[in-house]
Backbone bond lengths (Angstrom), bond angles and torsions (degrees), N, CA, C in turn:
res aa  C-N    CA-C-N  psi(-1)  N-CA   C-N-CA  omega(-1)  CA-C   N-CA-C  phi
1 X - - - 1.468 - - 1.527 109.51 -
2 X 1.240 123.70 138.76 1.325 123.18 -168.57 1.460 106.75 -95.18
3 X 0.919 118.92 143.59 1.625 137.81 175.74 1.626 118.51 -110.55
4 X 1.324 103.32 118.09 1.805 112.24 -166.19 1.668 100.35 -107.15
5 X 0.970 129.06 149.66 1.367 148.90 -179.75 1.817 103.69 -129.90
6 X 1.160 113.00 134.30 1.290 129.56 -152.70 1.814 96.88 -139.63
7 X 1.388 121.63 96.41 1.565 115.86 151.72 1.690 121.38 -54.32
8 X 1.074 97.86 88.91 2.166 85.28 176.16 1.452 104.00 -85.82
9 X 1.313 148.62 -33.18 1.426 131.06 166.04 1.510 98.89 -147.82
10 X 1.618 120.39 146.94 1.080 143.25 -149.40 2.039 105.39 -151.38
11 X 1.459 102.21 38.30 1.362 106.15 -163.70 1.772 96.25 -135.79
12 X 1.433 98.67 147.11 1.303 113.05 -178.05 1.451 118.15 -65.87
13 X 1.419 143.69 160.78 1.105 125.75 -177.56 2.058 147.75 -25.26
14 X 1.433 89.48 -25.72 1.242 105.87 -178.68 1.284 113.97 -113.02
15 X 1.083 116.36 -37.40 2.026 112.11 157.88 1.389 75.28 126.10
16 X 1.501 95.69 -174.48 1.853 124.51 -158.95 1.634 63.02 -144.98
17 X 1.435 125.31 147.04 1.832 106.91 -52.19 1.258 92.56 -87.60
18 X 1.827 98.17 152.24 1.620 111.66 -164.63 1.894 94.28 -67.33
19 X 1.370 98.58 -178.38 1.580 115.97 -157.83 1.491 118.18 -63.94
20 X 1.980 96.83 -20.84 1.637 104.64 -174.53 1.784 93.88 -108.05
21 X 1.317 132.23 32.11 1.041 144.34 166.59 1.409 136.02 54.65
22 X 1.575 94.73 46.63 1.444 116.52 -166.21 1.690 85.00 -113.77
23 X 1.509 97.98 133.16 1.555 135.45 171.35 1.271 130.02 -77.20
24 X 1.497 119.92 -11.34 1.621 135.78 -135.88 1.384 92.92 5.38
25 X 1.330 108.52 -131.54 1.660 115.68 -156.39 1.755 113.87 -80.41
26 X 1.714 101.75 -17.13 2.122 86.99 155.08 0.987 142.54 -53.23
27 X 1.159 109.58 122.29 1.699 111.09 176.42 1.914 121.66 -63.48
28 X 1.546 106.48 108.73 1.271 103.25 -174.29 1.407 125.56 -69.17
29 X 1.441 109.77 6.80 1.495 105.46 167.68 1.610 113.22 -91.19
30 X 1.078 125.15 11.06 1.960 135.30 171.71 0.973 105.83 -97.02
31 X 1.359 133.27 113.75 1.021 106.12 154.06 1.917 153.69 -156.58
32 X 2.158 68.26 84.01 1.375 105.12 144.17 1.548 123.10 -74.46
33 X 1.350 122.27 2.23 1.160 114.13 -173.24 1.383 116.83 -101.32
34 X 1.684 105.17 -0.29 1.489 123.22 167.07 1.690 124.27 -70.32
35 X 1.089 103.96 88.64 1.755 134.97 -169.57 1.545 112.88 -82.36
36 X 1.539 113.85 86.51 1.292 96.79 156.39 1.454 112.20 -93.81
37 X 1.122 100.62 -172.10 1.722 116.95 -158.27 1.838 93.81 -70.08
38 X 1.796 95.30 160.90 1.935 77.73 -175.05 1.403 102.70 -101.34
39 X 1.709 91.99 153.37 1.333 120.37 170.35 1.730 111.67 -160.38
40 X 1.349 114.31 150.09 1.905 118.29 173.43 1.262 122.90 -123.73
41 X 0.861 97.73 173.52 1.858 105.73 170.04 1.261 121.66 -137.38
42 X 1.420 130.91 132.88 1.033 146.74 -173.40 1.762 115.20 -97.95
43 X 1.393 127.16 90.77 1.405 105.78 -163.34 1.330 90.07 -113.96
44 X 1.972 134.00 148.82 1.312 138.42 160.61 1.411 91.04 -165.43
45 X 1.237 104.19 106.24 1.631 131.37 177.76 1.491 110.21 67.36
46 X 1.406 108.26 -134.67 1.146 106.29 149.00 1.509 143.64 -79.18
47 X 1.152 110.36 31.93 1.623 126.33 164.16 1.271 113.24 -92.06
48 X 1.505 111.84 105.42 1.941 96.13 177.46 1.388 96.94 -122.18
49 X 1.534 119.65 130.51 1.509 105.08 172.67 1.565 105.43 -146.09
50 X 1.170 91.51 143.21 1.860 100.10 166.56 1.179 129.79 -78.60
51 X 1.498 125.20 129.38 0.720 149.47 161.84 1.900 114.40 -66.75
52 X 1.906 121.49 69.86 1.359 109.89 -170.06 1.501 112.09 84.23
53 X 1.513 126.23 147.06 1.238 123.64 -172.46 1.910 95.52 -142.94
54 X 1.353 107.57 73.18 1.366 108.16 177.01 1.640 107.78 -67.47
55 X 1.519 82.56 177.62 1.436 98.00 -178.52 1.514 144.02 -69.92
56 X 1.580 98.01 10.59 1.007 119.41 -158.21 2.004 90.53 -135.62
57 X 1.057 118.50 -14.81 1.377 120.14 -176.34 1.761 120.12 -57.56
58 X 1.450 113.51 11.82 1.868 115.65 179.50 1.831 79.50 -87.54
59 X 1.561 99.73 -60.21 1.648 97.90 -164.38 1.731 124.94 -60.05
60 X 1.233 100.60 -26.99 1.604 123.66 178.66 1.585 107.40 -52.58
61 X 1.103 106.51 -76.69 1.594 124.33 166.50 1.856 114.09 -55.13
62 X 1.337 135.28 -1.62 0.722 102.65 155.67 1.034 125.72 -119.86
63 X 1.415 112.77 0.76 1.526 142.73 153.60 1.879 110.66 -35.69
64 X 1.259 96.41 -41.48 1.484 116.69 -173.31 1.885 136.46 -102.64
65 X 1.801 80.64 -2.40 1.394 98.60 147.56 1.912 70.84 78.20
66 X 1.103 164.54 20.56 1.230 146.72 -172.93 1.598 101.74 -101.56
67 X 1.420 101.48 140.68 1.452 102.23 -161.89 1.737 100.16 -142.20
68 X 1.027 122.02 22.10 1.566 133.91 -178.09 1.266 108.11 -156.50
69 X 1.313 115.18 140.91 1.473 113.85 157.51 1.643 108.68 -153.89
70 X 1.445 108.99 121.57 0.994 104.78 -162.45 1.826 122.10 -91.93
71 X 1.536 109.16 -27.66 1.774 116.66 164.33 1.919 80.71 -143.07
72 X 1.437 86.70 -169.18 1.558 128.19 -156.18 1.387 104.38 -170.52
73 X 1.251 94.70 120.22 1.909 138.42 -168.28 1.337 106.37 -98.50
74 X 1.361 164.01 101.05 1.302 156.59 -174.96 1.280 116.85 -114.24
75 X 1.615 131.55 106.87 1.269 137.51 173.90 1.758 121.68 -42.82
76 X 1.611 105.00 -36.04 1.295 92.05 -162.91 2.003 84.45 -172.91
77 X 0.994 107.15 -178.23 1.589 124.35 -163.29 1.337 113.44 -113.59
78 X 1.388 113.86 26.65 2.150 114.85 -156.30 1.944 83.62 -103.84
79 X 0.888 103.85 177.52 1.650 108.81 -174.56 1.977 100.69 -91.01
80 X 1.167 109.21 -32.44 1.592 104.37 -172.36 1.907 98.59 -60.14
81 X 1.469 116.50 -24.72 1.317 105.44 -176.69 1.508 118.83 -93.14
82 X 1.819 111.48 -1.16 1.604 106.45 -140.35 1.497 101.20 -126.07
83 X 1.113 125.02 -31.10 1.141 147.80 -139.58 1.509 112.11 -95.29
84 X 1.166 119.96 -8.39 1.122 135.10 157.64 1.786 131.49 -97.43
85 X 1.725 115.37 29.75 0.736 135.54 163.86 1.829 129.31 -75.85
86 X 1.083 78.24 -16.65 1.834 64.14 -167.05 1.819 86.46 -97.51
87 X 1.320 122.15 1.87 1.725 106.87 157.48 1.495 120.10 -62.78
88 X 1.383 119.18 -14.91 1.304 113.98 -161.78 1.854 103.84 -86.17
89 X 1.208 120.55 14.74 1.384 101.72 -177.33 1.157 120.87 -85.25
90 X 1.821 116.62 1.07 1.598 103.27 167.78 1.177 104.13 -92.49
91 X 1.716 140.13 33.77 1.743 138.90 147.70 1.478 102.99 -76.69
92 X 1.877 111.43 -41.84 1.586 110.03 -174.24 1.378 114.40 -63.41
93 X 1.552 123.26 -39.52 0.878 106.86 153.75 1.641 145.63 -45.01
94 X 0.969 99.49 -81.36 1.769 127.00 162.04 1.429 88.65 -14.79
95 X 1.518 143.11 -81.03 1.428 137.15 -162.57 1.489 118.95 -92.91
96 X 1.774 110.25 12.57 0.989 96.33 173.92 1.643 136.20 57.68
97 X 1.561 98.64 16.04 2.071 105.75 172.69 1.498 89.56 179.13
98 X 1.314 104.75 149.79 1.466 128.39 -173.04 1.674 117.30 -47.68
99 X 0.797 119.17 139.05 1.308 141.57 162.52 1.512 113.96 -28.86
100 X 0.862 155.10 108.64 1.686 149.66 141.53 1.569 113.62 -37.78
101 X 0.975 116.83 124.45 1.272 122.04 174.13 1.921 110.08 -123.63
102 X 1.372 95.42 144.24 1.916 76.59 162.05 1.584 87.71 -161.17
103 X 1.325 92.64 159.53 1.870 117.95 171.61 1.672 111.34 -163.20
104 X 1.368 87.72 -163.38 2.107 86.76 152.02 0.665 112.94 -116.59
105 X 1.499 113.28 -177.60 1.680 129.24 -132.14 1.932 99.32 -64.25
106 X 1.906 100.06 -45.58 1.322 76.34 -163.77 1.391 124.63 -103.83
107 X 1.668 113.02 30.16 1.022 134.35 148.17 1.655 126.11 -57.93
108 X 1.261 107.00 -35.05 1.600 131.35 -162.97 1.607 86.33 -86.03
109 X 1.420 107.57 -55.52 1.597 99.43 -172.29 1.054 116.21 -73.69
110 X 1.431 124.17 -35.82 1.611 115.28 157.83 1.372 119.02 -40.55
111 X 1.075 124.63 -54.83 1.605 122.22 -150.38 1.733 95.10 -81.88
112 X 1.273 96.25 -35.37 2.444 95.58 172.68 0.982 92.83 -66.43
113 X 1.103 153.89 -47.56 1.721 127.96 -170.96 1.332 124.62 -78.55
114 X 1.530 111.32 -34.05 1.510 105.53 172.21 1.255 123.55 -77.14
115 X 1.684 99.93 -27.66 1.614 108.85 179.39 1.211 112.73 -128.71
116 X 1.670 101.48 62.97 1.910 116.68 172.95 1.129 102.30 -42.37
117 X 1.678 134.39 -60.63 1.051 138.07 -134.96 1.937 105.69 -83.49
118 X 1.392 99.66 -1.42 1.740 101.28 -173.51 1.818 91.13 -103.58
119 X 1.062 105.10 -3.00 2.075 97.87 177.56 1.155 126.87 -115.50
120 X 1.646 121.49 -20.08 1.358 133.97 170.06 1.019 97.71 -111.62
121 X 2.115 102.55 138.37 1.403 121.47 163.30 1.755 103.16 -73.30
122 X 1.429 97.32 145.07 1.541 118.02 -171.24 1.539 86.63 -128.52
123 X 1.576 121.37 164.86 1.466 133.15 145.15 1.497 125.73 -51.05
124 X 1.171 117.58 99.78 1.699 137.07 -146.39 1.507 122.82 43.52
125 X 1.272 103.23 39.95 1.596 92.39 176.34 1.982 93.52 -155.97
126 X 1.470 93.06 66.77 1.757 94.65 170.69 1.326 106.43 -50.08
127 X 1.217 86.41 172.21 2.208 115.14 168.04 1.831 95.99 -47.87
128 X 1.226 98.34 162.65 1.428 105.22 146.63 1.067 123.94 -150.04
129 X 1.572 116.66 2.45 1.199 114.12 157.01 1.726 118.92 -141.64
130 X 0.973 110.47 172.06 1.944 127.41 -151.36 1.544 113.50 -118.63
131 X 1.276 127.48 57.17 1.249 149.40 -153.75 1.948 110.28 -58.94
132 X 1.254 132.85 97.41 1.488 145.21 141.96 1.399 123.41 -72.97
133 X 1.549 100.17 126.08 1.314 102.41 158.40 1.982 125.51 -71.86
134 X 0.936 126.15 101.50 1.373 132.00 166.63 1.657 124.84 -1.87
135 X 1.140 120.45 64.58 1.520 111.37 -178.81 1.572 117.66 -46.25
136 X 1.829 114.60 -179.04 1.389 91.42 173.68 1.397 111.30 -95.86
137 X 1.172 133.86 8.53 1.653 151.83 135.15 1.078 132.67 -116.80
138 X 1.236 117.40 127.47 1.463 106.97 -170.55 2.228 95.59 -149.77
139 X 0.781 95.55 167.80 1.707 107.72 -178.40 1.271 102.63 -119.52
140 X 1.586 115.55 157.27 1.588 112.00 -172.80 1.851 82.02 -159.63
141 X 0.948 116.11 149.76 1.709 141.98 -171.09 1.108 108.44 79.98
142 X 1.534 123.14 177.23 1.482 117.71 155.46 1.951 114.56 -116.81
143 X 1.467 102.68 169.74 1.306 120.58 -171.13 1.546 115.13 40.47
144 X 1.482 127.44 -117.64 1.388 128.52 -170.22 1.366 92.00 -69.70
145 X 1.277 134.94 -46.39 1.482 122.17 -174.70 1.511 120.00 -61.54
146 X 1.401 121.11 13.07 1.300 128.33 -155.94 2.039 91.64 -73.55
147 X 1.581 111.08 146.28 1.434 93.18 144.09 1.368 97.11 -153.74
148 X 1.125 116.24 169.69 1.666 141.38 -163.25 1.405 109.90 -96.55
149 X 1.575 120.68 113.73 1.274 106.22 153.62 1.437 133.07 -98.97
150 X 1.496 104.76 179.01 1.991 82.71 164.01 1.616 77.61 -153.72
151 X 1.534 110.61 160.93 1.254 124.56 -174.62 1.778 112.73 -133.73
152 X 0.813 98.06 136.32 2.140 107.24 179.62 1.611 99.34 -117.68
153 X 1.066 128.45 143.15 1.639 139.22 157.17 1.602 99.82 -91.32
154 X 1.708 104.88 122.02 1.346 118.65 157.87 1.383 119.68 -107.52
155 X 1.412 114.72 -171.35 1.215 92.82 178.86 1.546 97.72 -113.79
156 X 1.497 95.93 177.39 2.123 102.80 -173.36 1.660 89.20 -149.14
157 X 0.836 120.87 92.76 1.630 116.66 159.87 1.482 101.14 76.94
158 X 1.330 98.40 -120.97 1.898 108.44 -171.96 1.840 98.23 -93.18
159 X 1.307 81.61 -24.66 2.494 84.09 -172.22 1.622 89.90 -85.65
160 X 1.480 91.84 -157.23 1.231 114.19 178.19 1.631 98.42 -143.97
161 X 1.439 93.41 163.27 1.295 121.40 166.19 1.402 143.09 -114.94
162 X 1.559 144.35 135.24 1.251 128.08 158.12 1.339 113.17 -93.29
163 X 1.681 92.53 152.82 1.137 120.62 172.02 1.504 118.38 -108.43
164 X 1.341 134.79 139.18 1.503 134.64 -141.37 1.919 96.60 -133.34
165 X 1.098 117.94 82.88 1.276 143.48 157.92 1.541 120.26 -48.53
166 X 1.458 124.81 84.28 1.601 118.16 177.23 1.450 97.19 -143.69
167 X 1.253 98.88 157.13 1.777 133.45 153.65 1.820 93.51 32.04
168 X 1.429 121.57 44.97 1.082 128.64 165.74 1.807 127.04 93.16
169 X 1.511 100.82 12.72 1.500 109.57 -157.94 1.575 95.08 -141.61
170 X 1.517 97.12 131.44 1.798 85.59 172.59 1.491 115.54 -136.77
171 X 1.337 140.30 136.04 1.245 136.82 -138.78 1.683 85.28 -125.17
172 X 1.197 111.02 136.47 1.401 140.77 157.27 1.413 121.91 -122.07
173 X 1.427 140.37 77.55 1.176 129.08 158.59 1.513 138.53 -40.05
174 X 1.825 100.28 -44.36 1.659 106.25 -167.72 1.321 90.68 -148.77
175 X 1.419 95.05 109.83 1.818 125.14 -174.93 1.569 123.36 -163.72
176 X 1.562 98.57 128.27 1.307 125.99 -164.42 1.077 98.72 -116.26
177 X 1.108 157.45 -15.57 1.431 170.61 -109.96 1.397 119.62 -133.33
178 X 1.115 134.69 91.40 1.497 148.38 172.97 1.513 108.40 -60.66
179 X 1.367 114.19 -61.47 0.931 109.06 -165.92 1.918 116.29 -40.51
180 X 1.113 113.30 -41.15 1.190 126.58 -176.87 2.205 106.70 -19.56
181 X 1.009 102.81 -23.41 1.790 128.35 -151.72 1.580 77.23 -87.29
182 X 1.311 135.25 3.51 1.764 131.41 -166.36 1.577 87.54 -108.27
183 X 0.996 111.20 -33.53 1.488 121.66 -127.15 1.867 104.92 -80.72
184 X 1.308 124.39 84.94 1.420 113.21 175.19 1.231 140.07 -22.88
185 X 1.284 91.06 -66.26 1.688 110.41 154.98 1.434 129.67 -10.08
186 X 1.515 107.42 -54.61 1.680 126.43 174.64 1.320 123.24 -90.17
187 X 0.826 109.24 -6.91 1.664 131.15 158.82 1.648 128.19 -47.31
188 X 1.498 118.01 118.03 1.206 123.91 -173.54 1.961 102.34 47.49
189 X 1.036 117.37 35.74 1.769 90.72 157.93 1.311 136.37 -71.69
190 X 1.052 120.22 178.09 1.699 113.84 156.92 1.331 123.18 -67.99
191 X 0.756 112.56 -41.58 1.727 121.14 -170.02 1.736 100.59 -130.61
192 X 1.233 117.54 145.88 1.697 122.98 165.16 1.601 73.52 -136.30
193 X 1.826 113.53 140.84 0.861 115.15 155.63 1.408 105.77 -118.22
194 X 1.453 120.21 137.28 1.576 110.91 -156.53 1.552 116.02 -145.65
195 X 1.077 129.90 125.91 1.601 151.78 -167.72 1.654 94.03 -56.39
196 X 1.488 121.05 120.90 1.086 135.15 -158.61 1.581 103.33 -144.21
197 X 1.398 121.64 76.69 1.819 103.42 -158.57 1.508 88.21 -99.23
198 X 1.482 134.42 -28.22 1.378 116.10 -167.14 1.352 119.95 -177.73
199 X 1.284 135.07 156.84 1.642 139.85 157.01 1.299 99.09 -43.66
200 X 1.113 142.21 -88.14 1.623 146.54 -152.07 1.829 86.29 -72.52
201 X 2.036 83.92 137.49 2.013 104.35 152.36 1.252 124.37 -13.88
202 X 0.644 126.40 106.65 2.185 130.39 160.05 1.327 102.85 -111.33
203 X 1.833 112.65 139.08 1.487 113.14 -161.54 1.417 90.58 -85.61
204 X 1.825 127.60 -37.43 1.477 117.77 158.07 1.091 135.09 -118.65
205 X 1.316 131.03 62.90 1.377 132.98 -173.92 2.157 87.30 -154.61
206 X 1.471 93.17 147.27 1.533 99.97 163.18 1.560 125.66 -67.71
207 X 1.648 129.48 149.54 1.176 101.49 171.96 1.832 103.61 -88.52
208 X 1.672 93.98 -132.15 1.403 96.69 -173.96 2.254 99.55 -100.34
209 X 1.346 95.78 -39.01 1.368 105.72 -177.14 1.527 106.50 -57.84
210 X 1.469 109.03 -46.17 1.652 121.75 162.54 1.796 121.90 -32.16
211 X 1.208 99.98 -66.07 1.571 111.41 -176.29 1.662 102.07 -85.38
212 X 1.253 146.33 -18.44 1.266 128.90 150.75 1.414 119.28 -74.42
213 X 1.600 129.28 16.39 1.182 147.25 178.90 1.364 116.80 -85.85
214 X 1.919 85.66 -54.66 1.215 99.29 167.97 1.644 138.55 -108.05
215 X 1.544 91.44 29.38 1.593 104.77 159.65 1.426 123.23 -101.49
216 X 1.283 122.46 -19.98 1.759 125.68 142.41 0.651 116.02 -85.57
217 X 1.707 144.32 13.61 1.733 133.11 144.44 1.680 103.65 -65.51
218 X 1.333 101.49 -55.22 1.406 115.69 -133.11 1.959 94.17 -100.91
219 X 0.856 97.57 -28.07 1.561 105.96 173.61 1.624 117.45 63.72
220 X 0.947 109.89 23.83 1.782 103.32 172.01 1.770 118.67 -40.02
221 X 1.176 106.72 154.97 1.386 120.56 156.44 1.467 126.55 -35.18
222 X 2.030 89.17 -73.44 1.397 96.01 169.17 1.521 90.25 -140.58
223 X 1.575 99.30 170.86 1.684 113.64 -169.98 1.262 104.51 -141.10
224 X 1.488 118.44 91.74 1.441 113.83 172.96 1.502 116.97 -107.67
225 X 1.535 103.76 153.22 1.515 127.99 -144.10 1.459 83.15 -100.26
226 X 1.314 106.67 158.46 1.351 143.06 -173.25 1.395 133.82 -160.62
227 X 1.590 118.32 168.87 1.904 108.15 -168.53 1.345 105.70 33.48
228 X 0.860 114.29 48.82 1.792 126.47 155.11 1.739 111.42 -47.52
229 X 1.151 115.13 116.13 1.334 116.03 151.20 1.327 134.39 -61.60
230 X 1.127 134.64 174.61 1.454 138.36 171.01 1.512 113.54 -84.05
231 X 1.454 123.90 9.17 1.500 151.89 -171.98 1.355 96.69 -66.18
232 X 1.611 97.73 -61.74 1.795 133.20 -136.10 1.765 86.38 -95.73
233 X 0.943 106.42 118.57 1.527 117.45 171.34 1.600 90.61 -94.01
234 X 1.358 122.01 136.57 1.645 125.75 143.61 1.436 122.41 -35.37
235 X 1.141 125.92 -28.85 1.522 120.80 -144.19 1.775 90.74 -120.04
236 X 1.221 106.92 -35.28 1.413 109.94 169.67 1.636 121.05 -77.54
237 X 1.295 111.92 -24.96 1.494 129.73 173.59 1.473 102.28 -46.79
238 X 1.514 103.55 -70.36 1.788 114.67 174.81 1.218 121.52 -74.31
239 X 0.666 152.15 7.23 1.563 156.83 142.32 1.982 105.50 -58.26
240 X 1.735 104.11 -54.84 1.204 86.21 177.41 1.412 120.85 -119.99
241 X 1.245 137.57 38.46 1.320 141.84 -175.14 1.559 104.87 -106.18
242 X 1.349 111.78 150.85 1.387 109.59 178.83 2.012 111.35 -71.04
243 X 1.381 110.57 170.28 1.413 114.70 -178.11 1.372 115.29 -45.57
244 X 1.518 115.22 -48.89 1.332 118.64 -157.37 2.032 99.89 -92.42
245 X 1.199 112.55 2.59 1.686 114.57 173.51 1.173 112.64 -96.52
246 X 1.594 123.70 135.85 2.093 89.17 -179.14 1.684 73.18 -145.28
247 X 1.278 98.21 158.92 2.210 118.26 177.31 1.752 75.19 -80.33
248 X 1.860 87.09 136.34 1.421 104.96 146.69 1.219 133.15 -65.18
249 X 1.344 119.88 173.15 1.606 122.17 165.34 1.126 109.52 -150.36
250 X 1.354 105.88 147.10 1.687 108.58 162.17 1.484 131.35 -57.33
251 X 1.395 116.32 118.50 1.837 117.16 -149.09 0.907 139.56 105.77
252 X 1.768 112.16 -32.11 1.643 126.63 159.10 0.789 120.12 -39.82
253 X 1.952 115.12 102.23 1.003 141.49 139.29 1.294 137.57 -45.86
254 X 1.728 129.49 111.55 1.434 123.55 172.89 1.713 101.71 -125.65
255 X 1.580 102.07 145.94 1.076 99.70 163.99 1.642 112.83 -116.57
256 X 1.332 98.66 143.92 1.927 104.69 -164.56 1.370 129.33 -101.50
């Protein structure tokens, strides 16, 4: 059974173009350079799951024709990844029982406090979602739709982050973390999908010299960029990135 991976936004915290409609250095006639905030999707049969529920995830999903979602995977607890949760209650409906959720711990506790009202049943306003802490393997669908995860904590600034290990592809949104370049695990995949915020230092985000560092450590197939800044023009991305690195986009389709 084939398993599709879906980019729904590939943009740094504030999107390409930010809200008062400044582009920095993208060219607004591409547009690939239209950045919503990041988030993915994981589809193989009836398994559909998100990858993060940004703030931008009502339009993402319908951009993408996605009309199920069955759990939700969360890298980290920052609002560009989270905040687009309380769209998901027409899935609770639709399946009739709460949502699956998983992260770490203090992802989980973040998201119950800001979004009490999505975990406790109230008088007409049940749960809608079913909160797990993230093992470092865990399985998500059932039977042929089954797929395998495995999870590593990196680091992202002062928090941390997961990283989401499957069927040969491993997604890092928000990573500061070198060490990762040790890491077997990440080694020769198909896909590294990898947090790319800019040319200039970030105390938590990779730069660009960073993640081409760690695409001749780590040797993937292919290595696509992500949390794109407004730095990173599309058109300039490919011009100078090697073959096997390519700038994300919103919509990028892979099949795995």
């Amino acid at each position: 059974m084939k398993t599709e991976l879906t980019i729904l936004g590939c943009g740094y915290s504030l999107g390409v173009p930010r809200i008062d409609g400044n582009w920095g250095k993208c060219r607004n006639n591409n547009k690939k350079n239209i950045r919503s905030r990041c988030s993915a999707f994981i589809k193989k049969g009836s398994n559909s799951i998100l990858i993060d529920t940004s703030p931008d995830i009502r339009n993402q999903l319908l951009d993408n024709k996605i009309k199920n979602v069955s759990s939700v995977i969360y890298t980290h607890e920052h609002t560009d990844q989270t905040n687009g949760l309380f769209d998901l209650r027409p899935f609770f409906w639709k399946n009739a029982k709460p949502i699956d959720i998983y992260g770490n711990k203090k992802t989980i506790n973040s998201l119950k406090q800001r979004f009490d009202f999505c975990f406790i049943d109230k008088k007409n306003y049940p749960a809608i979602v079913k909160p797990h802490v993230a093992k470092k393997s865990f399985f998500l669908g059932k039977s042929k739709f089954k797929i395998k995860f495995k999870t590593i904590d990196v680091k992202h600034g002062v928090t941390s982050s997961l990283v989401y290990i499957f069927e040969k592809v491993a997604y890092l949104s928000d990573c500061n973390d070198l060490s990762i370049i040790n890491l077997s695990i990440l080694k020769n995949l198909n896909y590294l999908i990898i947090d790319c915020l800019k040319i200039d230092n970030n105390f938590a985000h990779f730069t660009l010299d960073q993640c081409l560092l760690i695409n001749q450590t780590l040797k993937p197939k292919k290595m696509i960029l992500t949390n794109l800044h407004a730095d990173l023009d599309y058109d300039f991305l490919l011009r100078i990135l090697p073959k096997n690195v390519l700038p994300g986009y919103d919509g990028l389709k892979i099949n795995l």
